[in-house]
C-alpha positions in Angstrom: -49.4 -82.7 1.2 -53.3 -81.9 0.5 -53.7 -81.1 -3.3 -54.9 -78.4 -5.0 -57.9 -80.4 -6.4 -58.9 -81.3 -2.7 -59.3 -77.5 -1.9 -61.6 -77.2 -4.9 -64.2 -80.3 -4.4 -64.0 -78.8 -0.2 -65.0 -75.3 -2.0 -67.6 -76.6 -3.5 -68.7 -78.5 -0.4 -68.2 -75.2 1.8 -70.4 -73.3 -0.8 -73.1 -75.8 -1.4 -73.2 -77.3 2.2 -74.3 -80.6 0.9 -72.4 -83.4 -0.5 -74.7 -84.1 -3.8 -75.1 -80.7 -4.7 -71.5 -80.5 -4.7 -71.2 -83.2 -6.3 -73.4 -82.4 -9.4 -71.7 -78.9 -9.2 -68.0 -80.8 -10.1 -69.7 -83.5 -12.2 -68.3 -86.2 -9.9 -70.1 -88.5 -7.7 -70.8 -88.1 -4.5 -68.8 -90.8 -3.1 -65.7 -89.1 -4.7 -66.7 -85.9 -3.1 -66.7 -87.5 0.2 -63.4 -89.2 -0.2 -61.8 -86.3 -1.5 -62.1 -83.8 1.4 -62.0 -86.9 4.1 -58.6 -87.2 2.2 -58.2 -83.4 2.8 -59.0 -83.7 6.9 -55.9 -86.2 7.0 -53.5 -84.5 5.1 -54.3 -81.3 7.6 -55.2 -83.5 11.0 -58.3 -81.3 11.4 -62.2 -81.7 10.5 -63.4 -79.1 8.4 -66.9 -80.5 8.4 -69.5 -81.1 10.8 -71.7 -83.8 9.5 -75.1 -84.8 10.6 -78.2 -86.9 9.0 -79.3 -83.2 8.5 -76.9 -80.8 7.3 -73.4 -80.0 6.9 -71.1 -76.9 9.0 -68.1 -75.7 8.6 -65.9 -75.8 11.8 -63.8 -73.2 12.7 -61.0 -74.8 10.9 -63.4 -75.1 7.8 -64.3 -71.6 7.8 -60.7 -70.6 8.1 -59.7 -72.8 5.3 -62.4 -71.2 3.0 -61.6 -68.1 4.1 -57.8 -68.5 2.5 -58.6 -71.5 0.2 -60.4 -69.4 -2.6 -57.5 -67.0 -3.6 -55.2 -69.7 -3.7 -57.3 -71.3 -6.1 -57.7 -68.5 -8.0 -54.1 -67.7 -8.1 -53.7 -71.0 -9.4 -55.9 -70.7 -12.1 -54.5 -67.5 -13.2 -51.1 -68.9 -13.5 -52.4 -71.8 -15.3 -54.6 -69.5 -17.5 -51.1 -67.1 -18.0 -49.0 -70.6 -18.7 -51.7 -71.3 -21.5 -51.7 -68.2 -22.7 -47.8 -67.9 -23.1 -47.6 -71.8 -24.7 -50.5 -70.6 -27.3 -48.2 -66.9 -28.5 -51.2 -65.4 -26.8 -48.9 -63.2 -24.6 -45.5 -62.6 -23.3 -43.3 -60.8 -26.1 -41.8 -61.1 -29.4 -39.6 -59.3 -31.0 -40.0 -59.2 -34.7 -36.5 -58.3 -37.0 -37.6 -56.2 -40.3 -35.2 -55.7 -43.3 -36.0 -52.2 -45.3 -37.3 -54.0 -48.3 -40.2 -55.2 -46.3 -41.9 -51.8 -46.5 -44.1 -50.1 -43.8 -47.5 -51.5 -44.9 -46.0 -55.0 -44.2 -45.0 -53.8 -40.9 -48.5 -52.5 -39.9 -50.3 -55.3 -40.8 -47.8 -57.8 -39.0 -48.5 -55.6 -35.7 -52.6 -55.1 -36.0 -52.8 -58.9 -36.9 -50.9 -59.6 -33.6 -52.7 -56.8 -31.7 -55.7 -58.1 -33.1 -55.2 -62.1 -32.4 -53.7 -61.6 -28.9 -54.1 -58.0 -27.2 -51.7 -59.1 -24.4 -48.8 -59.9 -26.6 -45.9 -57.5 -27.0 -44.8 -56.7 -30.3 -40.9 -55.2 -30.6 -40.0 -54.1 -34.3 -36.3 -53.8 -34.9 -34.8 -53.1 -38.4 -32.1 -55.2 -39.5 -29.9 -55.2 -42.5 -29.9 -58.6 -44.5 -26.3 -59.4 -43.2 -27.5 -59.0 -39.6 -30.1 -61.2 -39.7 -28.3 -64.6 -39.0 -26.0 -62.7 -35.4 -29.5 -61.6 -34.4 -31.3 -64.5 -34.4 -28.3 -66.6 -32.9 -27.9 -64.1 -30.5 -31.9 -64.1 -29.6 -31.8 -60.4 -29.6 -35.0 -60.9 -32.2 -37.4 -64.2 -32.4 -38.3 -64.2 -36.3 -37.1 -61.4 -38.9 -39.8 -60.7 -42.0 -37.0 -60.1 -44.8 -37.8 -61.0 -48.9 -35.1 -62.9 -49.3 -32.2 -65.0 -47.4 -28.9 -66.2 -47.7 -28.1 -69.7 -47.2 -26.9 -70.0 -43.2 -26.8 -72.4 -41.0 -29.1 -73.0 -38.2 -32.1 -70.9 -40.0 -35.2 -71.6 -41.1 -37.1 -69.6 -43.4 -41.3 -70.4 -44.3 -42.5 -68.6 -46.8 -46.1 -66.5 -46.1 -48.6 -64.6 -48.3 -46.6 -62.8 -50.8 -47.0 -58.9 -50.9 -48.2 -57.1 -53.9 -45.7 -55.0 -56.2 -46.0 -51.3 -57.0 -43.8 -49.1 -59.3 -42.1 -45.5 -57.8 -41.1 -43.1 -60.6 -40.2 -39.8 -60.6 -42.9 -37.2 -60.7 -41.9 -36.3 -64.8 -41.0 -39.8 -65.9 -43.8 -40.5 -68.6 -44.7 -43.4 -67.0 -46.4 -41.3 -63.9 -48.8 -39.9 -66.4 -50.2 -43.6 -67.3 -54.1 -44.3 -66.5 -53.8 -47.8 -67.4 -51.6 -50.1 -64.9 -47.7 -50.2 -66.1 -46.5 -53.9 -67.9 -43.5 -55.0 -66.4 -42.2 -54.9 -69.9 -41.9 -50.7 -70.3 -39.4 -51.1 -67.8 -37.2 -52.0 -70.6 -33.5 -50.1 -71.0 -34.8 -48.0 -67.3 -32.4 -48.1 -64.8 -33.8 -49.6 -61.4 -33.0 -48.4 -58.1 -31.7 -51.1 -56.0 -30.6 -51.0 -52.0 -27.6 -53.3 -52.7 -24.8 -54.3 -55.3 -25.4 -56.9 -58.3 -25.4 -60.0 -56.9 -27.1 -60.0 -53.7 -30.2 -62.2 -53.2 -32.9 -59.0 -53.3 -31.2 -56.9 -56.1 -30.8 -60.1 -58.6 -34.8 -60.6 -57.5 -35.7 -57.3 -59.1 -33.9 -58.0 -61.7 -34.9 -61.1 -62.7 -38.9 -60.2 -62.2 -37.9 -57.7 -64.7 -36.1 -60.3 -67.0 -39.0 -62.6 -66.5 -41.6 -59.7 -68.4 -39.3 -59.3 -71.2 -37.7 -55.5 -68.9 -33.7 -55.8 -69.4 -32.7 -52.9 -66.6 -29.6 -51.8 -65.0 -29.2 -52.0 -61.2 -28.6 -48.6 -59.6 -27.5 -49.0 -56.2 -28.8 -46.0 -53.7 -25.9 -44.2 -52.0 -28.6 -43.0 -49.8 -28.5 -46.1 -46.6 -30.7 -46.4 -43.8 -33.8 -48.2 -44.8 -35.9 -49.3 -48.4 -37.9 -46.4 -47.5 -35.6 -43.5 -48.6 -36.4 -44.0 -52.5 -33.8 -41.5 -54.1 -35.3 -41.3 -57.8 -32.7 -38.8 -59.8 -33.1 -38.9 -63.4 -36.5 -39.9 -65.7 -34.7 -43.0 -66.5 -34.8 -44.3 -62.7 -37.9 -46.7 -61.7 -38.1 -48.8 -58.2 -40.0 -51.5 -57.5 -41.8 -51.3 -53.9 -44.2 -53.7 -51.8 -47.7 -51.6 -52.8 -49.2 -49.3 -50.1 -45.7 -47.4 -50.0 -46.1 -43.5 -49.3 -44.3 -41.8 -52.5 -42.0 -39.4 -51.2 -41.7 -36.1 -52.8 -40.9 -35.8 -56.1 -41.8 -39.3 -57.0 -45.1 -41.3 -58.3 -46.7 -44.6 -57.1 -48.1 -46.8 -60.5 -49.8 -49.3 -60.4 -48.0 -52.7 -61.8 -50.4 -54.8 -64.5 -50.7 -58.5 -64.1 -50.0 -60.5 -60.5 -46.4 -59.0 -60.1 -45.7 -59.6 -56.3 -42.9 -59.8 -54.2 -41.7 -62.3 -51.7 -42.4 -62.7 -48.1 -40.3 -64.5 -45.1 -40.6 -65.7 -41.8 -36.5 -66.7 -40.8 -35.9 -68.1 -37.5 -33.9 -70.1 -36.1 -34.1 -74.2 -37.0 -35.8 -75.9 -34.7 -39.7 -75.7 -33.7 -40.8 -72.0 -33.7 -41.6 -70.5 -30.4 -45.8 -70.3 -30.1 -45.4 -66.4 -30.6 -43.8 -67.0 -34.0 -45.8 -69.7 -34.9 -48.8 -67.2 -34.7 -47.2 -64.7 -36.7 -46.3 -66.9 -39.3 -50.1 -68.0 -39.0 -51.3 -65.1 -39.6 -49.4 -63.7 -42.0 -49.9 -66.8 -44.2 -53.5 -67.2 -44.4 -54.5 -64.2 -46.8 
């Protein structure tokens, strides 16, 4: 069966009408050239060349060939260009799980970055709660979930990228939304702090131990409000929450500014195993900040 590198050195050939021109066109030697589409004459029983001490022609058969040879070459090179393309995470899909802690500024940058690195990719943002994460992933119904913490499961992976500055929500008439100067950890001390689940779960006992770590004993105040991070119910003066920075205040609250390097984790779960290229991009790019 003639070869797809056959049809390209008799391309050449047809285009150049000479054998060493050809030849320095594919960086191969002439001889090569020669056997190649002599090779090519056999496998189709026809002569595509006329050759004479002079020149080179195309026969009819040649100028057929060429006439049908350069799309499937092209076609060829555009699936091997899409193949590439899909083995580098340059395109093809992903579909990214979210939990509500990870905050909207997270989720922006995740999608521009991708945008950015590989305009044919397409980007699918599902939010999950922290329980879902592990029947998503086995199911495949997402490829990676960005979450700040994770329970130990089997058959996950999780790789830990650039962590996300903290910021401080209080109500609008708490004291502490009058502050010029960034808050300390440390004023958070005897405040109750609004958590999106009970004592005990991996992401509530991490606010509370950052505030343990500055000195800040609080009380966790679970939301009744569900439905996502973002929905920051602040009720009383006493009531702080501790957001990824670049989170919109909603009404009635204050964004403050947090002194020293308090930041909050970041995640890439998948499943165990290599990462598809897709998520191995992702996890790239949201690393190297």
């Amino acid at each position: 069966m003639p070869e797809l590198r056959h049809l390209r050195v008799f391309l050449a050939v047809a285009d150049e009408l000479h054998f060493t021109r050809a030849a320095e066109r594919l960086f191969l030697a002439q001889p090569a050239v020669s056997k190649a589409v002599a090779q090519l004459e056999r496998e189709l029983g026809v002569d595509l060349l006329e050759r004479t001490t002079r020149e080179v022609r195309l026969t009819a058969a040649g100028e057929a060939l060429r006439a049908d040879a350069q799309g499937i070459v092209d076609a060829a090179d555009a699936a091997f260009a899409r193949a590439r393309e899909h083995g580098a995470g340059l395109a093809g899909e992903i579909a990214i799980g979210v939990t509500g802690a990870v905050g909207p500024a997270t989720r922006r940058d995740a999608t521009r970055r991708l945008r950015e690195a590989a305009p044919e990719l397409s980007v699918a943002l599902r939010e999950l709660r922290p329980r879902e994460i592990a029947t998503f992933l086995a199911e495949r119904r997402v490829d990676v979930v960005l979450a700040r913490t994770i329970r130990r499961e089997e058959g996950l992976r999780a790789t830990s990228l650039a962590p996300t500055p903290a910021a401080l929500l209080v109500p609008a008439t708490s004291p502490l939304a009058a502050h010029e100067e960034p808050v300390e950890l440390a004023a958070l001390d005897g405040l109750r702090l609004r958590t999106w689940s009970a004592p005990g779960t991996p992401y509530t006992d991490l606010l509370v131990a950052l505030c343990a770590a500055a000195g800040a004993r609080v009380t966790p105040a679970e939301t009744a409000v569900t439905g996502g991070a973002d929905l920051v119910e602040l009720d009383g003066d006493d009531l702080v929450a501790i957001v990824p920075a670049g989170w919109s205040p909603p009404p009635g609250t204050a964004a403050v500014e947090l002194a020293g390097d308090v930041t909050l984790p970041l995640l890439a779960i998948h499943r165990a195993g290599p990462a598809t290229p897709a998520v191995e991009r992702l996890i790239a790019l949201l690393g190297d900040r």
